[in-house]
TIVEX-987355 format. One record per residue (C-alpha): residue in one letter; x, y, z. Coordinates in Angstrom, 3 decimals. Example, Ala and Ser with C-alpha at 12.3 -4.5 7.8 and 13.67 -1.06 7.14 Angstrom:
BEGIN
+------+----------+----------+----------+
| type |       c1 |       c2 |       c3 |
+------+----------+----------+----------+
|    A |   12.300 |   -4.500 |    7.800 |
|    S |   13.670 |   -1.060 |    7.140 |
+------+----------+----------+----------+
This chain:
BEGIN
+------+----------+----------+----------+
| type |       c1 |       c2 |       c3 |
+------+----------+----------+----------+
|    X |   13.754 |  -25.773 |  -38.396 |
|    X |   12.219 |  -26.043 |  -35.017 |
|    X |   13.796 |  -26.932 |  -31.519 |
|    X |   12.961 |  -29.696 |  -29.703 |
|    X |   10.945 |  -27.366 |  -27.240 |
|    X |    9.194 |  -25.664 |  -29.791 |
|    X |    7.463 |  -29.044 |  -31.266 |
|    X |    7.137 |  -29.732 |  -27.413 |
|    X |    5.076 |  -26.820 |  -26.603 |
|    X |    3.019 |  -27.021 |  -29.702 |
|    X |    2.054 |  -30.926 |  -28.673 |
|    X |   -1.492 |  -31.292 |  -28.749 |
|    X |   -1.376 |  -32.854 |  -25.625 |
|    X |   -0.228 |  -29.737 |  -23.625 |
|    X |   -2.777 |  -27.706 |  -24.367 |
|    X |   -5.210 |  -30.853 |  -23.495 |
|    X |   -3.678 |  -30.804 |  -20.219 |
|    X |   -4.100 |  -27.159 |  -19.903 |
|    X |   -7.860 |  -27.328 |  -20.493 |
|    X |   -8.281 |  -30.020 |  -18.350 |
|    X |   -6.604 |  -28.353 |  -15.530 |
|    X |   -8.572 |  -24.738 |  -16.413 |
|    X |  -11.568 |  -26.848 |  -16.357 |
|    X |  -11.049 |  -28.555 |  -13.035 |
|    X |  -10.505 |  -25.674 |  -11.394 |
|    X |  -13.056 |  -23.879 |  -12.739 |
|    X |  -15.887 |  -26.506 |  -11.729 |
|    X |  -14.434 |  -26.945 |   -8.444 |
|    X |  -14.471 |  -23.183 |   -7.757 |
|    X |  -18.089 |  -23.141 |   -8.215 |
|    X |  -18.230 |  -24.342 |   -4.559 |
|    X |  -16.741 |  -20.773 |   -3.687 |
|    X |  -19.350 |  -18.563 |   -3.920 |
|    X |  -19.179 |  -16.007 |   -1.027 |
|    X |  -17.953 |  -15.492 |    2.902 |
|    X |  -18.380 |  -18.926 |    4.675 |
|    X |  -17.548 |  -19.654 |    8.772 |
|    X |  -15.342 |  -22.404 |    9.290 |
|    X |  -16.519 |  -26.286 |   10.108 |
|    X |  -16.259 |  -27.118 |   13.481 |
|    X |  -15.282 |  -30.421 |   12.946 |
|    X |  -11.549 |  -29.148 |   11.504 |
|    X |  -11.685 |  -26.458 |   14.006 |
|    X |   -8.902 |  -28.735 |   16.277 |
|    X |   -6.736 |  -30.277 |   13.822 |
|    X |   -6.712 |  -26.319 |   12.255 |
|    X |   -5.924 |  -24.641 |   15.320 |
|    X |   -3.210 |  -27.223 |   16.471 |
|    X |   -1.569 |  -26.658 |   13.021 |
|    X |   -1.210 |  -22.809 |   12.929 |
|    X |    0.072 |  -23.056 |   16.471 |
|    X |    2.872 |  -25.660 |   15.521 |
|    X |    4.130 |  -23.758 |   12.643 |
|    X |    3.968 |  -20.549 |   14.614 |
|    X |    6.459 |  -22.199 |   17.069 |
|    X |    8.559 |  -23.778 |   14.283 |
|    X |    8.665 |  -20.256 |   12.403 |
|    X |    9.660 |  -18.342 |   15.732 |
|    X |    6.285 |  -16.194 |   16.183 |
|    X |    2.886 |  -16.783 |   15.442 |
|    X |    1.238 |  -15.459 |   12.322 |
|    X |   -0.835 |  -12.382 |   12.273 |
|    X |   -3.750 |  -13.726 |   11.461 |
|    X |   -4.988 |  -17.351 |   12.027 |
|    X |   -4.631 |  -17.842 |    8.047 |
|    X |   -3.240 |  -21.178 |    6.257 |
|    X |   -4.782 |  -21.159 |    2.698 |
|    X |   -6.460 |  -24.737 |    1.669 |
|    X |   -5.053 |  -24.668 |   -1.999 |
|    X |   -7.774 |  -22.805 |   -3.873 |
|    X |  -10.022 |  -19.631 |   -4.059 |
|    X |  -12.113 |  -17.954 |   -6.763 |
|    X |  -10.751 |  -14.642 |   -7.293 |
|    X |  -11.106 |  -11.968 |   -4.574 |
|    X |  -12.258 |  -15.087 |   -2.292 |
|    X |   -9.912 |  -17.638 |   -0.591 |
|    X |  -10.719 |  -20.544 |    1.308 |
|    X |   -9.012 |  -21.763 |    4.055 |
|    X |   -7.615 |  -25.129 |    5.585 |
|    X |  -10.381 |  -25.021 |    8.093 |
|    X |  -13.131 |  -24.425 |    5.521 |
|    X |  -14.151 |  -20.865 |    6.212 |
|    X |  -14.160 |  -18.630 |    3.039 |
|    X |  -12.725 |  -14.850 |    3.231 |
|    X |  -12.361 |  -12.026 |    0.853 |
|    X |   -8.565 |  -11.312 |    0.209 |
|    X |   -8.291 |   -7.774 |    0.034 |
|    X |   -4.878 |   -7.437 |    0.835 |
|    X |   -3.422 |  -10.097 |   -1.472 |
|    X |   -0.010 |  -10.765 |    0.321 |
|    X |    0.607 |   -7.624 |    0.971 |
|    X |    0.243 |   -6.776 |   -2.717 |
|    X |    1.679 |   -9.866 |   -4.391 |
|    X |   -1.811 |  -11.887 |   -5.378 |
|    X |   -2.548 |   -8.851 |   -8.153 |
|    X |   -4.671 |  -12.239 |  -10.355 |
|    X |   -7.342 |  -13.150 |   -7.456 |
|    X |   -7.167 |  -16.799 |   -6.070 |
|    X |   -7.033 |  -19.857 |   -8.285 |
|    X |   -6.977 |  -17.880 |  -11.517 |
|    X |   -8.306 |  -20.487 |  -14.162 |
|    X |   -7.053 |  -18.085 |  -17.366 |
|    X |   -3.679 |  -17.884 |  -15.711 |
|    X |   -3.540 |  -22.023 |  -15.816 |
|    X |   -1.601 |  -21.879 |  -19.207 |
|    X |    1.438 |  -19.521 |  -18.454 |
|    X |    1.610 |  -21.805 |  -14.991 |
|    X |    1.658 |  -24.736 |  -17.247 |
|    X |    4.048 |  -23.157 |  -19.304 |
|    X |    6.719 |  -22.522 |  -16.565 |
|    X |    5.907 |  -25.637 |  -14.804 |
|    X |    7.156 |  -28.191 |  -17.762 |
|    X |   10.313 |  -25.666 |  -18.299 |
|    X |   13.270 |  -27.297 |  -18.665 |
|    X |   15.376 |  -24.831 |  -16.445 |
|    X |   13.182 |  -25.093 |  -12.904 |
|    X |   15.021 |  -22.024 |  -11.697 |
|    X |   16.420 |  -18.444 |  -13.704 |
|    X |   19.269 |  -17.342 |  -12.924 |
|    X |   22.794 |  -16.252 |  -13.266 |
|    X |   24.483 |  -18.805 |  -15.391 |
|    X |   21.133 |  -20.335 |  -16.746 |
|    X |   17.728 |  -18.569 |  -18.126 |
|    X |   15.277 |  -19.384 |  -20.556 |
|    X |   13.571 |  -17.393 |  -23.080 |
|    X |   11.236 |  -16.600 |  -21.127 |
|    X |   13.633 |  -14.705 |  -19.151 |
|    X |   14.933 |  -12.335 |  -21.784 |
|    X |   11.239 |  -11.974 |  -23.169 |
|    X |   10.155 |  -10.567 |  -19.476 |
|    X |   13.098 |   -7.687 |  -19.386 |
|    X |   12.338 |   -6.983 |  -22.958 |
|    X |    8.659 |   -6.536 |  -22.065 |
|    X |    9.154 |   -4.374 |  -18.980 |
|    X |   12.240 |   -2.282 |  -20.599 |
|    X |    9.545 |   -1.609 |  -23.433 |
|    X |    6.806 |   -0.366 |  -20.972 |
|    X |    9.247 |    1.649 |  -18.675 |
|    X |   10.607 |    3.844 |  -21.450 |
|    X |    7.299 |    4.287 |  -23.500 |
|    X |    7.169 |    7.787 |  -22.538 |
|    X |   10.970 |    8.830 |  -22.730 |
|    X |   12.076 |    7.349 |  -19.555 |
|    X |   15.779 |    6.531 |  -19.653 |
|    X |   15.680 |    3.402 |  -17.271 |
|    X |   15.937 |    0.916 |  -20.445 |
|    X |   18.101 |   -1.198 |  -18.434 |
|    X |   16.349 |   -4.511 |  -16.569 |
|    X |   17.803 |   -6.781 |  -13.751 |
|    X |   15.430 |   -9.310 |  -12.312 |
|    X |   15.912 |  -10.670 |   -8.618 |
|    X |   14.061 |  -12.813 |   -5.926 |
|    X |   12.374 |  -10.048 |   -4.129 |
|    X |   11.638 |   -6.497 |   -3.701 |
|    X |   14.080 |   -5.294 |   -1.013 |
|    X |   16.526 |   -7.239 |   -3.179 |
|    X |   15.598 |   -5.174 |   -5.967 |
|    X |   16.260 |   -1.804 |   -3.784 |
|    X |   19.344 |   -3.283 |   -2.497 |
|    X |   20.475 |   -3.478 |   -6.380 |
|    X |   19.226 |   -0.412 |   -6.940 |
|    X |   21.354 |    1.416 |   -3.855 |
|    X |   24.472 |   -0.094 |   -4.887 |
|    X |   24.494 |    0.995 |   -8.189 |
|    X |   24.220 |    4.343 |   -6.863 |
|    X |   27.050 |    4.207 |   -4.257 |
|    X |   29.326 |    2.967 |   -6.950 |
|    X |   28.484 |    5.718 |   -9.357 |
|    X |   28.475 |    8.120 |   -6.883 |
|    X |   31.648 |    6.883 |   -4.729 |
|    X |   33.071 |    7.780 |   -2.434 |
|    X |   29.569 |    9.548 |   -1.660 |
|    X |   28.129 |    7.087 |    0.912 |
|    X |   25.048 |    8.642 |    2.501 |
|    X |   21.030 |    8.485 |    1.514 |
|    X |   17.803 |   10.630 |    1.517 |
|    X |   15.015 |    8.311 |    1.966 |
|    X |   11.225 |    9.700 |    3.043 |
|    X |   10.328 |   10.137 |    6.928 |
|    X |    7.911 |    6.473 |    7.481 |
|    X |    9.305 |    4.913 |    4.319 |
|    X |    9.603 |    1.281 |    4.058 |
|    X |   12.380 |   -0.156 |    1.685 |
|    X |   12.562 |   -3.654 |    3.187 |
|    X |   13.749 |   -6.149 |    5.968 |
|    X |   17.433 |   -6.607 |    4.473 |
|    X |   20.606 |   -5.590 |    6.773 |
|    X |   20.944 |   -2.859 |    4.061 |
|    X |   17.269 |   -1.585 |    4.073 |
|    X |   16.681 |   -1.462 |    7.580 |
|    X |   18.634 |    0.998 |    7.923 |
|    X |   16.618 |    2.664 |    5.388 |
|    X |   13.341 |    1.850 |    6.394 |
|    X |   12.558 |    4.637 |    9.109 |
|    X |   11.088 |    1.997 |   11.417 |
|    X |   13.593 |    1.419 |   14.762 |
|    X |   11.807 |   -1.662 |   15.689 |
|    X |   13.156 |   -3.171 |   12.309 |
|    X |   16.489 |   -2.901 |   13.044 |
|    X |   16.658 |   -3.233 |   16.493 |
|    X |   20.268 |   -5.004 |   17.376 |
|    X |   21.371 |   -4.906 |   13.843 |
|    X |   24.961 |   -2.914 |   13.390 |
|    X |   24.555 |    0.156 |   11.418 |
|    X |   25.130 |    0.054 |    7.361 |
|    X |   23.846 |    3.052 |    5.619 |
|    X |   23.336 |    6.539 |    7.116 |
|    X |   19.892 |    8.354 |    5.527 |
|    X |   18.792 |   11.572 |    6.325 |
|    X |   14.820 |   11.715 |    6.346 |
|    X |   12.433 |   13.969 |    4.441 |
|    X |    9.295 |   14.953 |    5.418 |
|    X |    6.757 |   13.526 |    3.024 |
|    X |    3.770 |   15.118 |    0.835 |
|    X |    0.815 |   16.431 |    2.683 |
|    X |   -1.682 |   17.035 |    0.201 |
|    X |   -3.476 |   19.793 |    2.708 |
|    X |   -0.340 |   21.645 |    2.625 |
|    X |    0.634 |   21.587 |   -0.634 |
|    X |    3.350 |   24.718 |   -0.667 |
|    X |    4.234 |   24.269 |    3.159 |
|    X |    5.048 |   20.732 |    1.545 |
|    X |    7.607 |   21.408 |   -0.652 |
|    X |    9.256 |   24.553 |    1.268 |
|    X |    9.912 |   21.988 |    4.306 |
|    X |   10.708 |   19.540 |    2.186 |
|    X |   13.499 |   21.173 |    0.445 |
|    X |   15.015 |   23.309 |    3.487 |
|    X |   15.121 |   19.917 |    4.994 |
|    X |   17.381 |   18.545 |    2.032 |
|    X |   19.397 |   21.516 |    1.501 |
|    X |   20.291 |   21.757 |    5.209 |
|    X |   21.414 |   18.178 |    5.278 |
|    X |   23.481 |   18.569 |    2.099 |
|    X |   24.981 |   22.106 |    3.174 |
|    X |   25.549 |   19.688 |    6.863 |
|    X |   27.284 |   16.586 |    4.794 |
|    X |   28.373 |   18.501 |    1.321 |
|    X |   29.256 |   15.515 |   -1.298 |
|    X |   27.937 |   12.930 |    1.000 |
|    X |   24.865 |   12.342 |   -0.620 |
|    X |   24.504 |    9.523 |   -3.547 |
|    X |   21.272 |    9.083 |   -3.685 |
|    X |   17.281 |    9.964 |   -2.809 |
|    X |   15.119 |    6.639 |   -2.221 |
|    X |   11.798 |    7.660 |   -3.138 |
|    X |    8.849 |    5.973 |   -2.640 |
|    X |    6.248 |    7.892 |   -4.873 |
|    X |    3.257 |    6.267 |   -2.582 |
|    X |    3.800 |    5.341 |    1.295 |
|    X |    2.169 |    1.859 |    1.159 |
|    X |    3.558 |    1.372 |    4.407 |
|    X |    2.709 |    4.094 |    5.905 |
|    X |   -1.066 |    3.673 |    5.228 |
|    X |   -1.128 |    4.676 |    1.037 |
|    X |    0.063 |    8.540 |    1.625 |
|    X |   -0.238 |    9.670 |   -2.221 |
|    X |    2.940 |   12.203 |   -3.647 |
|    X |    2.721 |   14.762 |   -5.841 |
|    X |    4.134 |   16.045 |   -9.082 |
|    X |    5.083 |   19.532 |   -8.305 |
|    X |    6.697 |   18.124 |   -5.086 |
|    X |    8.797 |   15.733 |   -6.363 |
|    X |   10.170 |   17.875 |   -8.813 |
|    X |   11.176 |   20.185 |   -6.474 |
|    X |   12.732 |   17.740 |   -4.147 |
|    X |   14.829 |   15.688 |   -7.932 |
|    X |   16.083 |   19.372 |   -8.881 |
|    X |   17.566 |   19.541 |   -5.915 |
|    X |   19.088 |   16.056 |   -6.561 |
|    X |   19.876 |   16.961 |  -10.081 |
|    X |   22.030 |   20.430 |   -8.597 |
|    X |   24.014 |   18.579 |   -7.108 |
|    X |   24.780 |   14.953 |   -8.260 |
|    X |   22.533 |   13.295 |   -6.579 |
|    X |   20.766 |   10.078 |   -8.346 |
|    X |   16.904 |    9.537 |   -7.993 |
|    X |   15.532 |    6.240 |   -7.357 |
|    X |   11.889 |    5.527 |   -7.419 |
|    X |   11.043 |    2.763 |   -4.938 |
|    X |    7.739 |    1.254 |   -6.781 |
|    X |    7.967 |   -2.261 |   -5.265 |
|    X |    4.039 |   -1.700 |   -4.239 |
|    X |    2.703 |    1.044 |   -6.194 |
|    X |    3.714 |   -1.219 |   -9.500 |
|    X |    0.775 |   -1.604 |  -11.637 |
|    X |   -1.095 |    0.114 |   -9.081 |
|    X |   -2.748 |    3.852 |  -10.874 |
|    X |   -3.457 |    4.920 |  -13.757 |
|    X |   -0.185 |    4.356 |  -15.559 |
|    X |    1.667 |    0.547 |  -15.362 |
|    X |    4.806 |    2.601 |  -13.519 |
|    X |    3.658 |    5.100 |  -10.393 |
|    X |    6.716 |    7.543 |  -11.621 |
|    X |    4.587 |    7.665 |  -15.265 |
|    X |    1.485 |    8.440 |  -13.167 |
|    X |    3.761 |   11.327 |  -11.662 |
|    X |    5.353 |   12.104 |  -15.098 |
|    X |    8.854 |   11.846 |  -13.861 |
|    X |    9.664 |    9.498 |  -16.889 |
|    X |   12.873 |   11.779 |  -17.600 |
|    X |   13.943 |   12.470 |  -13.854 |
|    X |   14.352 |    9.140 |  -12.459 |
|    X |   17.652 |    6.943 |  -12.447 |
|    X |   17.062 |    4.126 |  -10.993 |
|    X |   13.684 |    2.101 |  -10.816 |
|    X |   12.913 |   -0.832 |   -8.482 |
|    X |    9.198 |   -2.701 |   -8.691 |
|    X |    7.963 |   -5.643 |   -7.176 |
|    X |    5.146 |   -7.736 |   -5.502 |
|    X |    2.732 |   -7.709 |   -8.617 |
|    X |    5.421 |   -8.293 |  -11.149 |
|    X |    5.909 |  -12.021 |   -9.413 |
|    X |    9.606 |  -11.398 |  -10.452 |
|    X |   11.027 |   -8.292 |   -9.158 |
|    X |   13.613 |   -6.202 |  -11.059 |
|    X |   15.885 |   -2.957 |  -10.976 |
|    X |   15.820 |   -0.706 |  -13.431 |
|    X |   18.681 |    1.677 |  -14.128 |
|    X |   20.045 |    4.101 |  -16.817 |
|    X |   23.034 |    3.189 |  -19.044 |
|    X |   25.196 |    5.630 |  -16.861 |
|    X |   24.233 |    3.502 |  -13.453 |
|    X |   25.251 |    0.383 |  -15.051 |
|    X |   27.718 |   -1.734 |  -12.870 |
|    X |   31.121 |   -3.058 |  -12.868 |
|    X |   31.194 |   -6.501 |  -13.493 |
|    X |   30.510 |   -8.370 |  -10.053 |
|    X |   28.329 |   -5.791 |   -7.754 |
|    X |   25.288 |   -7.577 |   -8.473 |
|    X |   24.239 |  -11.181 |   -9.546 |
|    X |   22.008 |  -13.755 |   -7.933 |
|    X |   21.845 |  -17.199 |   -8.432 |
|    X |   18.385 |  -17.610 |   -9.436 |
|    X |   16.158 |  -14.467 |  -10.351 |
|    X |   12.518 |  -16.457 |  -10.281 |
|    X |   11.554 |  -19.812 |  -10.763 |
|    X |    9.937 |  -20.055 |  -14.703 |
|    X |    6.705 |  -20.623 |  -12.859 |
|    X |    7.032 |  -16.844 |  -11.723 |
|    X |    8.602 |  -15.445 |  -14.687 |
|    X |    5.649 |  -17.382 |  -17.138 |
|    X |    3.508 |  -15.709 |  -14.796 |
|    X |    4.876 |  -12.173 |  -14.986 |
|    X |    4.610 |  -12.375 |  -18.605 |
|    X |    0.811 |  -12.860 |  -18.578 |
|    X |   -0.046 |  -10.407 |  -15.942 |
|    X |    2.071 |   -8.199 |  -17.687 |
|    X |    0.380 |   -8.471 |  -20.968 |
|    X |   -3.350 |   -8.560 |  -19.013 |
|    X |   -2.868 |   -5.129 |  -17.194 |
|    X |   -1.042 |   -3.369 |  -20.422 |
|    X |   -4.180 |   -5.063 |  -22.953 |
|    X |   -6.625 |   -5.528 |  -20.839 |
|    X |   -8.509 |   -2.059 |  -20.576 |
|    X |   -7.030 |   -1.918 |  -16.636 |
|    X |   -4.733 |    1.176 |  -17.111 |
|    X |   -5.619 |    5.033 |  -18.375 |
|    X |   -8.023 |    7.264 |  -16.057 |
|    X |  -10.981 |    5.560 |  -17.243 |
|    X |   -9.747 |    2.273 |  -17.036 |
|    X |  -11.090 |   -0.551 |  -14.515 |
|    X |   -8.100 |    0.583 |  -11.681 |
|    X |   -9.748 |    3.939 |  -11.649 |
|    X |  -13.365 |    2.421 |  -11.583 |
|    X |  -12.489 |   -0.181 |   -8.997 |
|    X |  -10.807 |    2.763 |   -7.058 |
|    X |  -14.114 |    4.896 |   -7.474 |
|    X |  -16.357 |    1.968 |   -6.398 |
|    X |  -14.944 |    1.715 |   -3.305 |
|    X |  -13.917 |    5.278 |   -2.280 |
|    X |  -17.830 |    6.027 |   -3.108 |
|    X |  -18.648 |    3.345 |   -0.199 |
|    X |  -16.346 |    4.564 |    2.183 |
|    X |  -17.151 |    7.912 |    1.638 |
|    X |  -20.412 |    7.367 |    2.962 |
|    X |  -19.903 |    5.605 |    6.112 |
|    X |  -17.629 |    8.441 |    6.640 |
|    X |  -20.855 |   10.567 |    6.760 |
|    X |  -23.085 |    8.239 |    8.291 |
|    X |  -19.979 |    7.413 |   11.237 |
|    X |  -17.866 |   10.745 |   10.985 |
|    X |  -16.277 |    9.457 |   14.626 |
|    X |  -15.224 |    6.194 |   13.143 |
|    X |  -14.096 |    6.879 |    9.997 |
|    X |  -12.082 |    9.465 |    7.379 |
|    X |   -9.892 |    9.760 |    4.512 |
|    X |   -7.762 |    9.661 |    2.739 |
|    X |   -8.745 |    6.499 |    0.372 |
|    X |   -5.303 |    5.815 |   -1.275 |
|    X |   -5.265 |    5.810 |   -4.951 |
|    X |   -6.103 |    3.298 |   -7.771 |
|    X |   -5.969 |   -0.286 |   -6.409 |
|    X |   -4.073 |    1.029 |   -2.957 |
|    X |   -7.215 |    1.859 |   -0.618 |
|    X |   -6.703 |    2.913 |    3.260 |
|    X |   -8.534 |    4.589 |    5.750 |
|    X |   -8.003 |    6.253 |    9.533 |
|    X |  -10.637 |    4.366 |   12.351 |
|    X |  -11.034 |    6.196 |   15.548 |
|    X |   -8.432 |    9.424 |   14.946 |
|    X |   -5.367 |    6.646 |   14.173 |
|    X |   -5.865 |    4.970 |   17.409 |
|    X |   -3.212 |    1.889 |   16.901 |
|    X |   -5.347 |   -0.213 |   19.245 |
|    X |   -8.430 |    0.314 |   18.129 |
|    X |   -7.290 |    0.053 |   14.846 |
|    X |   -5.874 |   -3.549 |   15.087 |
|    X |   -9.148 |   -5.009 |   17.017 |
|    X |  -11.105 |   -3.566 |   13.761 |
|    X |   -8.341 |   -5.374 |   11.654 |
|    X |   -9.050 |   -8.781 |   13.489 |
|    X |  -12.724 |   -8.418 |   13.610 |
|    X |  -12.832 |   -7.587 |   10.033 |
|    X |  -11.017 |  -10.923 |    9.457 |
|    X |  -13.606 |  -12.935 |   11.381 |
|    X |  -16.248 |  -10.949 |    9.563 |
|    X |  -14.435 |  -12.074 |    6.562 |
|    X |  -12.642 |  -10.001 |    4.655 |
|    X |   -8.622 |   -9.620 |    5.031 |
|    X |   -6.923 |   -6.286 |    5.094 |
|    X |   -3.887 |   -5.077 |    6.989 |
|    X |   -2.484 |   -2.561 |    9.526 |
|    X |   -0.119 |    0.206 |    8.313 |
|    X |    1.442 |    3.565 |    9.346 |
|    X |    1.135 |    5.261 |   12.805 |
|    X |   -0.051 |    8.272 |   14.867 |
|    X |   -2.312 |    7.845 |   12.935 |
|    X |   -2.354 |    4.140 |   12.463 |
|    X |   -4.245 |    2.869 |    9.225 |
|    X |   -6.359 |   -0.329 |    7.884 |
|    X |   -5.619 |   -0.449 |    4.546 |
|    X |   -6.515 |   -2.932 |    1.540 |
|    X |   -4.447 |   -4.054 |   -1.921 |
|    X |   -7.159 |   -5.211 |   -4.609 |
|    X |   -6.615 |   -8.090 |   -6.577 |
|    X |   -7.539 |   -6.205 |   -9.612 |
|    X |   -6.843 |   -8.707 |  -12.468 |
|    X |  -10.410 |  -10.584 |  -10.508 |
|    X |  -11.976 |   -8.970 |   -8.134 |
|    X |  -15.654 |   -7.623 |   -9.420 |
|    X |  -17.532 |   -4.490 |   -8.320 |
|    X |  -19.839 |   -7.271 |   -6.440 |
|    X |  -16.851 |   -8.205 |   -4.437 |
|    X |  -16.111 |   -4.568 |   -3.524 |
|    X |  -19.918 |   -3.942 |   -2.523 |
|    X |  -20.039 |   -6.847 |   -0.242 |
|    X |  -16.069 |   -6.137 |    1.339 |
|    X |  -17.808 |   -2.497 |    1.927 |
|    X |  -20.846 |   -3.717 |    3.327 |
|    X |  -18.495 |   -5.991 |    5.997 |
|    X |  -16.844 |   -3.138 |    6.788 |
|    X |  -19.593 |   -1.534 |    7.881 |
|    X |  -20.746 |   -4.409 |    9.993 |
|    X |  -17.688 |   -4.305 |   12.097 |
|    X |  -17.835 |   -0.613 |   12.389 |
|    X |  -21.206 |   -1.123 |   13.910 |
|    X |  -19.941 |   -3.763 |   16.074 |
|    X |  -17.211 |   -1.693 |   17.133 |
|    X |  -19.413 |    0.468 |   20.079 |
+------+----------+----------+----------+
């Protein structure tokens, strides 16, 4: 016996359609071959667009950017026919390139789904074939985090993840988080976030006491400032504490990279004295060498809550059987469209079959490719530019000593060169770059480098 669906998706003329559409984009995508300036003639009607929705939105955008509706991998066109390299993907969401023709059928798939939206009272299939998936690849290496709670968005997915804690750990109400750490734009994670800006005029919600992070020059100095730092708070607020927000790498903050030894220092200290560990991988997700960054750390065994977003397309807390909740602290109407969840699925099984992970696997090689290229403008323009390069598909390097200013004009220029990347961190401030790894080529990284180096040469 089949259901009605299953004869549905197995009609010939659904995968027809999904051949046609792979097709069509495919042939049209052959008219995006490389950087391209924009046409004068929509220059008008472009610019008189991006400043009414900048007014309707309450701020203009950051960059003069409205997609057209299709790309070819690491390349996007825009609405006023120019042609950039996209090497910040969102901000880490666009992990499958532009226009992904072998994506077409899971889009299909989730497109002509019954339920248009996953959530609390209703999911598909789909749904509990996505936590199974993910549940399976957090545990692989004796993690404990088996449990799986999709949501809408990353700093929803932290915001899970810190109430679980405060209700096991109640009536302990206060947070260690990492000095520059981002956890969102939520009333709840602003207060995390160590950013004042982001919360300006918002009442208080959560008090966090800040941790210096990793400096990989100082390795011991690192970890004996680290932990004084905690144990003074704790000795300062004894039983306060629930719960350390970690982020394992400071995307933020310009792709700072942890360390192994460090972390375990700072989780026994959790572990002595009831204090749950919660490994913020909303951007490092799929990111290094392993799928999770905490494997990549090997904290599989250490962590108790798990939140991971952006490249997932659905975003999801993970937590230990002890951390489950009480019926009621968290729900959401929907979780993900089955668009998104489809999606997930496929990029899912891509990076996990696909030859991406492992420290010869095409992360690591992208990652090599263009730390090689940066390393030598670095010694061809030591006054312009250094290290640190980030790790795997998280790349980021210091202009001019961190200069914020500077820093931002090379951003801009870099965008009319062509390429997109993004601001992060300060003193020093950082430009850094989020690959879309599931298509971008080494081609595409030699020409982003080689644009790069154009604007650094502009840049007298």
């Amino acid at each position: 016996m089949k259901t009605v669906a299953q004869g549905f998706y197995q009609d010939p003329r659904i995968q027809q359609a999904k051949d046609l559409l792979r097709d069509a984009i495919i042939e049209h995508q052959k008219n995006i071959t490389g950087v391209k300036a924009a046409d004068p003639a929509l220059k008008d009607e472009y610019l008189a667009l991006l400043k009414k929705f900048g007014e309707q939105r309450g701020g203009a955008l950051f960059y003069q950017y409205l997609g057209s509706g299709i790309g070819n991998g690491a390349l996007v066109e825009l609405a006023d026919g120019s042609v950039k390299y996209d090497f910040i993907t969102g901000i880490g969401v666009h992990y499958m390139g532009h226009s992904n023709a072998q994506m077409t059928g899971a889009l299909v798939d989730g497109a002509i789904s019954n339920t248009v939206m996953n959530g609390h009272l209703q999911q598909n299939v789909d749904s509990a074939r996505l936590v199974d998936a993910l549940s399976r690849e957090a545990c692989k290496y004796g993690a404990l985090t088996k449990n799986v709670f999709l949501c809408t968005s990353g700093a929803m997915a932290n915001e899970n993840g810190i109430k679980l804690i405060f209700q096991k750990r109640a009536p302990a109400s206060r947070l260690f988080a990492f000095e520059k750490c981002f956890a969102g734009r939520t009333l709840g994670m602003a207060w995390v976030t160590d950013k004042a800006a982001y919360r300006q005029g918002l009442p208080k919600t959560i008090d966090v006491d800040y941790i210096p992070f990793y400096c990989e020059s100082d390795h011991q100095g690192s970890i004996d400032a680290a932990t004084r730092a905690m144990k003074k708070a704790i000795g300062r607020f004894p039983g306060q504490h629930a719960g350390f927000i970690m982020e394992l790498i400071q995307g933020e903050n310009g792709s700072w990279v942890g360390n192994t030894e460090y972390f375990e220092a700072l989780i026994k200290v959790c572990k002595e004295n009831n204090i749950s560990v919660f490994a913020d991988e909303v951007q490092s997700f799929a990111r290094t060498h392993e799928l999770f960054a905490f494997q990549h750390f090997k904290l599989d065994k250490l962590v108790d809550i798990v939140a991971i977003g952006k490249n997932s397309q659905v975003c999801a807390t993970f937590f230990t059987d002890d951390h489950k909740p009480k019926p009621g602290l968290i729900s959401q109407t929907f979780t993900g469209s089955a668009t998104q969840i489809s999606s997930s699925l496929w990029i899912l099984d891509q990076i996990t079959k696909g030859g991406y992970l492992g420290k010869d696997g095409k992360i690591e090689q992208l990652h090599q490719r263009f730390k090689g290229h940066l390393e030598k403008m670095a010694a061809k323009h030591p006054s312009k530019i250094k290290g640190p390069w980030g790790i795997g598909a998280m790349v980021a390097m210091t202009l001019f000593e961190g200069d914020e200013t500077k820093t931002k004009a090379f951003t801009m220029k870099l965008f009319e060169n062509g390429v997109l990347s993004f601001m992060a961190g300060s003193a020093p401030a950082r430009v850094r770059f989020l690959m879309p790894v599931l298509a971008v080529k080494m081609e595409d990284i030699d020409n982003v480098c080689a644009l790069i180096e154009k604007t650094l040469s502009e840049m007298e």
